[in-house]
C-alpha positions as CSV (number, residue, x, y, z in Angstrom):
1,X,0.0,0.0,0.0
2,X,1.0,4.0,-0.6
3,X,0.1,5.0,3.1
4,X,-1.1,3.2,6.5
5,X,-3.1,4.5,8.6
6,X,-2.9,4.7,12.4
7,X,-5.2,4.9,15.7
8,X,-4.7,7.5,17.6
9,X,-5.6,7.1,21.1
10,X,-9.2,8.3,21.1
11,X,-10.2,5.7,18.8
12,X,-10.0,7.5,15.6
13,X,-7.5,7.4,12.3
14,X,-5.0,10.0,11.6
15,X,-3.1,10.0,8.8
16,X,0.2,9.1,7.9
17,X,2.7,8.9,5.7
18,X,1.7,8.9,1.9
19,X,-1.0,11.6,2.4
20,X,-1.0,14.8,1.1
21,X,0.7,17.5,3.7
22,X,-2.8,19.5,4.3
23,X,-5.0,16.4,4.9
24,X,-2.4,15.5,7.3
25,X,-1.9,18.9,9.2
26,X,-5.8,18.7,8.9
27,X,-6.6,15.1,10.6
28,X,-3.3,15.8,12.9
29,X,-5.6,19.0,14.7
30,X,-8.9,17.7,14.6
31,X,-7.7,13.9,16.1
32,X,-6.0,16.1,18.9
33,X,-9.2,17.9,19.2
34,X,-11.2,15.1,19.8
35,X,-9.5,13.5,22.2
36,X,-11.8,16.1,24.5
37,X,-14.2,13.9,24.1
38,X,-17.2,14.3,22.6
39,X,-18.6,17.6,21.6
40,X,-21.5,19.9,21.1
41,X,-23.9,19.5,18.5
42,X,-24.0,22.5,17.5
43,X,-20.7,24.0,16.1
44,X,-19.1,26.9,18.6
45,X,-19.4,30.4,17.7
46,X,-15.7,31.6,17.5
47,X,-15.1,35.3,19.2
48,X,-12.7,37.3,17.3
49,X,-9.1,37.2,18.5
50,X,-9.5,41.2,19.0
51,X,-12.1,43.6,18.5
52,X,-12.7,45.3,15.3
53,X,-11.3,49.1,15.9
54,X,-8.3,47.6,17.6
55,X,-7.5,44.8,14.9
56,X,-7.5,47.9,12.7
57,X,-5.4,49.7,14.3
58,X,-2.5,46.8,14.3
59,X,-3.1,46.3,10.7
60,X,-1.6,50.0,10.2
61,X,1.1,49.3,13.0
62,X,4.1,48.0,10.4
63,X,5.5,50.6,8.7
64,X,6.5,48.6,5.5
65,X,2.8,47.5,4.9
66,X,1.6,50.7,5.4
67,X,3.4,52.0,2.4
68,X,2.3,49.1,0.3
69,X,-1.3,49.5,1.1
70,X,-1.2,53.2,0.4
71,X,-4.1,54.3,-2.0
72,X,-2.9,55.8,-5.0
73,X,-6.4,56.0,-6.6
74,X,-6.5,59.5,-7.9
75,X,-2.9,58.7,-9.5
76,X,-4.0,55.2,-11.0
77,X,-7.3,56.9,-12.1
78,X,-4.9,60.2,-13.7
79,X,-3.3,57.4,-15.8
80,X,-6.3,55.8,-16.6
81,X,-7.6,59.0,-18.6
82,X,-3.9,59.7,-20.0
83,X,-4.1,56.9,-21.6
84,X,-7.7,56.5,-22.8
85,X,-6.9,60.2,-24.4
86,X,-3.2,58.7,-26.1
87,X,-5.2,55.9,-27.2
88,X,-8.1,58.3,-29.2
89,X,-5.3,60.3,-30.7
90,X,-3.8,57.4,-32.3
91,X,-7.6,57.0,-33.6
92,X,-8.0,53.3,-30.7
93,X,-10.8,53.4,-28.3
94,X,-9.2,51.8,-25.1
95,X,-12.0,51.9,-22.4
96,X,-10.2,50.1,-18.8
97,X,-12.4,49.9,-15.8
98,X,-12.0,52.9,-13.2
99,X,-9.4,51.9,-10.4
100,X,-11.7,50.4,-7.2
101,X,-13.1,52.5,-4.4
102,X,-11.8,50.1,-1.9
103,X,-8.0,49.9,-3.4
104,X,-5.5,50.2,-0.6
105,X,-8.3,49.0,1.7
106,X,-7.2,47.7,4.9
107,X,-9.3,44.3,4.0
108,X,-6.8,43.7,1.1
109,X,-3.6,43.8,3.2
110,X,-1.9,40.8,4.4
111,X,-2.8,38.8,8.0
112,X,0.8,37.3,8.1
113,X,-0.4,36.1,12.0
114,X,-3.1,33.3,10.9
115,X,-7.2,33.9,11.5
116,X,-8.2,37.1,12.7
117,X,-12.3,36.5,12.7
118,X,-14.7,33.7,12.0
119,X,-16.3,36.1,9.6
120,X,-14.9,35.8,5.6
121,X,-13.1,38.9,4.7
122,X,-14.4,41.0,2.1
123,X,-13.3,39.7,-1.4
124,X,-10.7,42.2,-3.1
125,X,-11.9,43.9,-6.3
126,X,-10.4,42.9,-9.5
127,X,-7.3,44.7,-10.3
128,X,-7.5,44.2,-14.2
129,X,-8.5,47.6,-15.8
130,X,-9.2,45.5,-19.2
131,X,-11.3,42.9,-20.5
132,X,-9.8,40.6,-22.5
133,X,-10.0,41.7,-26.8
134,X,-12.6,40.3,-29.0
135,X,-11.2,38.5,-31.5
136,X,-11.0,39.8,-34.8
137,X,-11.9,43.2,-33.2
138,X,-9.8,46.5,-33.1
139,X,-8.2,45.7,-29.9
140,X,-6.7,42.7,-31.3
141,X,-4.9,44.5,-33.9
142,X,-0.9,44.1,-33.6
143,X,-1.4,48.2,-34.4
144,X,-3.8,48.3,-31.1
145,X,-1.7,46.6,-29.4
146,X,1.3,48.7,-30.1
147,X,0.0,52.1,-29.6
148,X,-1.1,50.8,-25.8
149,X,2.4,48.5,-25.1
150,X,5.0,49.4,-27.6
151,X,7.3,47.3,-28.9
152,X,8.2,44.0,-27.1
153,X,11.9,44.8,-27.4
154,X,11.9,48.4,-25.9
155,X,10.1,46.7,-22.6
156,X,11.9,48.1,-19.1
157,X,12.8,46.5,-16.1
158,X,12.7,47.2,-12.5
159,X,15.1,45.2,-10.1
160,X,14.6,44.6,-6.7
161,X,16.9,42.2,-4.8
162,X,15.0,39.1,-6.2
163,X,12.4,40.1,-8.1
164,X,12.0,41.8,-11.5
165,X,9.2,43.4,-13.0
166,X,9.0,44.7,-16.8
167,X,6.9,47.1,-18.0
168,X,5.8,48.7,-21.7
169,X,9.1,51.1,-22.5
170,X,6.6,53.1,-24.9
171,X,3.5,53.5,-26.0
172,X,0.4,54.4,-24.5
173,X,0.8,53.5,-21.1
174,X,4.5,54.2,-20.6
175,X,3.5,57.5,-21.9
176,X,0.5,57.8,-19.0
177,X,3.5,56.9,-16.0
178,X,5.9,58.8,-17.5
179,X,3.6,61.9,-16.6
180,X,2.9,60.9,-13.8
181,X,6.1,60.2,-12.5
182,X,8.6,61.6,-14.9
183,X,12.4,60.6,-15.1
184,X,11.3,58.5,-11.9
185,X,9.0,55.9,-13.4
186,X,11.5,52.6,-12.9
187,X,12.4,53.8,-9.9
188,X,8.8,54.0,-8.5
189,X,8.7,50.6,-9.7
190,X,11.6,49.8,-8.4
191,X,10.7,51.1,-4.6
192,X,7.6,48.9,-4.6
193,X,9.4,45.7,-5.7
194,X,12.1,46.5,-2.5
195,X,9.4,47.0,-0.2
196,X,7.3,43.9,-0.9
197,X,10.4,41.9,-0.7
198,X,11.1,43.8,2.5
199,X,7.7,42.5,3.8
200,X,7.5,39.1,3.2
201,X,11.6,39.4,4.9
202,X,10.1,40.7,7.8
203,X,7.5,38.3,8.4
204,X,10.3,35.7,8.3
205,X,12.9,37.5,10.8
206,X,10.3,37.8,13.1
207,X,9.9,34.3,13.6
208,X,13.7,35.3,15.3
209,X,12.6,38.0,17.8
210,X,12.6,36.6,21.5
211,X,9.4,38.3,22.4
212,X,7.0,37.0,19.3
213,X,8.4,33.5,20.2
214,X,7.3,34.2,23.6
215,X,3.7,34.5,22.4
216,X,4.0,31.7,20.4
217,X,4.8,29.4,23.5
218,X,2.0,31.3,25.5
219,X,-0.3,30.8,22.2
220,X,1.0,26.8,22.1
221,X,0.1,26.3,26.1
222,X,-3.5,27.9,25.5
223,X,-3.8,25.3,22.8
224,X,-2.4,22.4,25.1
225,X,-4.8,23.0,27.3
226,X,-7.7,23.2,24.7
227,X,-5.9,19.6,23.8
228,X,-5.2,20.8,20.4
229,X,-2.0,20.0,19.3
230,X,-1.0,22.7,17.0
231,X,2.6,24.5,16.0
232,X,1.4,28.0,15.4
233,X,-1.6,30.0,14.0
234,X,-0.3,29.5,10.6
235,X,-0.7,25.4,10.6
236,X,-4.3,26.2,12.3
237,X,-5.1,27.9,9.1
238,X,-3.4,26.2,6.3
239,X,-4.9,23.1,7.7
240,X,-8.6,24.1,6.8
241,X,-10.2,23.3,3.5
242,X,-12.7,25.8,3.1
243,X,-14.3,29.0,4.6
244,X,-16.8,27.5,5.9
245,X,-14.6,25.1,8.5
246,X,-13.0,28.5,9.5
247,X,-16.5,29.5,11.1
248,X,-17.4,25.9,12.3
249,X,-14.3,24.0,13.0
250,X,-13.2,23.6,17.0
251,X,-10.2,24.1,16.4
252,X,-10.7,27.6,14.8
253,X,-12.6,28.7,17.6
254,X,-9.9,27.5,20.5
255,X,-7.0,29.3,18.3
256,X,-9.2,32.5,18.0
257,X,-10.0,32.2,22.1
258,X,-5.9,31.7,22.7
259,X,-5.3,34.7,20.6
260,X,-7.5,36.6,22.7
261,X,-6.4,35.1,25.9
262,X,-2.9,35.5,25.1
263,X,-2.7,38.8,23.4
264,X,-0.8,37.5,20.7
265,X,-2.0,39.2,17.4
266,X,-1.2,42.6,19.7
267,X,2.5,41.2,20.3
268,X,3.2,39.8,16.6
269,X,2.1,42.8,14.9
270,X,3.8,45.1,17.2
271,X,7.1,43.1,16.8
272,X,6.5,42.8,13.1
273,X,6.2,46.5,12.9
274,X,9.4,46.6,15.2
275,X,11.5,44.4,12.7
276,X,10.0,46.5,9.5
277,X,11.3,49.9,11.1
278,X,14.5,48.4,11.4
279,X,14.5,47.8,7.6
280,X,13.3,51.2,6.7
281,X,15.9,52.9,8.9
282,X,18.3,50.7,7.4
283,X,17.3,51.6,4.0
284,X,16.1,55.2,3.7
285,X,16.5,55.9,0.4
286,X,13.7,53.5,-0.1
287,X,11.2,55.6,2.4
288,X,12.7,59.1,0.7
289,X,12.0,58.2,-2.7
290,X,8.8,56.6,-2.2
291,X,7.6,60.3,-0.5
292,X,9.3,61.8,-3.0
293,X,7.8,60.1,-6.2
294,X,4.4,59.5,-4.3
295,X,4.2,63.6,-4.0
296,X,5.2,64.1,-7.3
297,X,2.6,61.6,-8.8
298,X,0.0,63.6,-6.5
299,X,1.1,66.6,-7.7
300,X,0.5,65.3,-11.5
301,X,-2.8,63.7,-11.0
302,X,-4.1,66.8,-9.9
303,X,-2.8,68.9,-12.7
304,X,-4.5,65.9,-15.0
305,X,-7.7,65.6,-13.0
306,X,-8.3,69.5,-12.4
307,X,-8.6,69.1,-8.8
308,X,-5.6,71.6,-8.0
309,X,-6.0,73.7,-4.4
């Protein structure tokens, strides 16, 4: 056989080797659960880990984030009509969706700390500003498509320390960025690609800091005593299968209670925002030249949108 399969001691099967590494994280938790004994009929009603107005207020806490999540609306909606109005003068009727209301929202930044709430965050709006072209229609013209992108060969690209990101070197919407941001349009890029790196770092050096692993031990005994074998938030939630075991399962519920007892999403984010001010202060050309450019491409969209003070 692939796999066996093993009693644990309440009388149930977890699984073993052969089975695929969620299943596994997934019987692991709820075979540790049961060994409670017997629950309620009625699935618990898991309390968020922190009320609403305060989980809001740690979201904005990391410095990093924050600048990541910043709304640029009025700028993204500035190069939305520079380029619908390169696009008619080139005799091409490009027509992308307005940028969302809820861009830069605090539902669409990252919970790097496991569940927050029982209750399913808000879905993100689509980011594409285009449908895809007709075929046989204008927009899939090679002449459409090199008025809005240029030419394949003259694409740029921005560098960060292991990502890169390319982008049209002419056409319509190089043209729309360039206004916006002038002689500093890579390195805009270029800023953004350094501080998402620097985020997802962060996340991982805090796993280093003595006083988050301190809340993970406190968070781990809560668990113990719950009888729910679990590492750290993160396994809780990678071992669910769908959205609607987040607002049924037990084991969601205990993790949310021990996040609450134990204060933990209040420590993590606080060290996480304590480990990305390190990064900025160690970097501050990044910080400089995001206020810089981010000012300048205010300063443009407003000129484009005629909504100068």
């Amino acid at each position: 056989m692939p796999g066996t399969l093993a009693r644990n001691g309440c009388g149930g099967r977890v699984a073993a080797r052969g089975l695929v590494r969620a299943l596994a994280a997934v019987a692991a938790l709820v075979a540790a659960a049961g060994c409670a004994g017997p629950g309620p009929a009625a699935a618990p009603v898991p309390r968020p880990a922190v009320e609403p107005a305060r989980l809001t207020a740690l979201h904005a806490l990391p410095p990093v984030t924050a600048l990541l999540f910043t709304s640029h609306r009025t700028g993204a909606e500035a190069q939305r009509k520079l380029a619908i109005a390169c696009m008619a003068e080139g005799g091409h009727r490009y027509a992308p969706a307005p940028p969302s209301e809820a861009a830069g929202g605090a539902d669409e930044r990252p919970q790097p700390f496991g569940i927050e709430s029982a209750a399913p965050r808000r879905a993100a709006a689509a980011t594409s500003s285009e449908t895809p072209p007709a075929p046989g229609g204008p927009e899939s013209t090679d002449a459409y498509a090199r008025a809005l992108f240029g030419r394949e060969e003259k694409r740029v690209t921005a560098k960060g320390v292991r990502i890169s990101v390319s982008r049209p070197g002419e056409g319509c919407l190089a043209e729309a960025e360039t206004r916006m941001f002038g002689d500093g349009r890579m390195r805009w890029l270029q800023v953004r690609i350094l501080l998402f790196e620097a985020q997802e770092e962060a996340r991982r050096d805090v796993e280093k800091d003595p006083v988050f692993r301190e809340a993970t031990v406190r968070w781990r005994e809560c668990m113990d005593r719950a009888r729910i074998k679990a590492q750290d938030p993160v396994q809780v939630q990678e071992s669910l299968r769908s959205p609607e075991e987040a607002r049924t399962s037990p084991v969601v519920a205990a993790d949310l209670g021990c996040k609450a007892e134990t204060g933990y999403l209040a420590t993590a984010y606080e060290r996480l925002a304590a480990v990305q001010r390190r990064w900025l202060d160690g970097h501050p050309d990044v910080g400089a030249d995001w206020k810089r450019l981010s000012a300048r491409q205010d300063q443009a969209a407003a000129a484009v949108l005629g909504t100068r003070g």
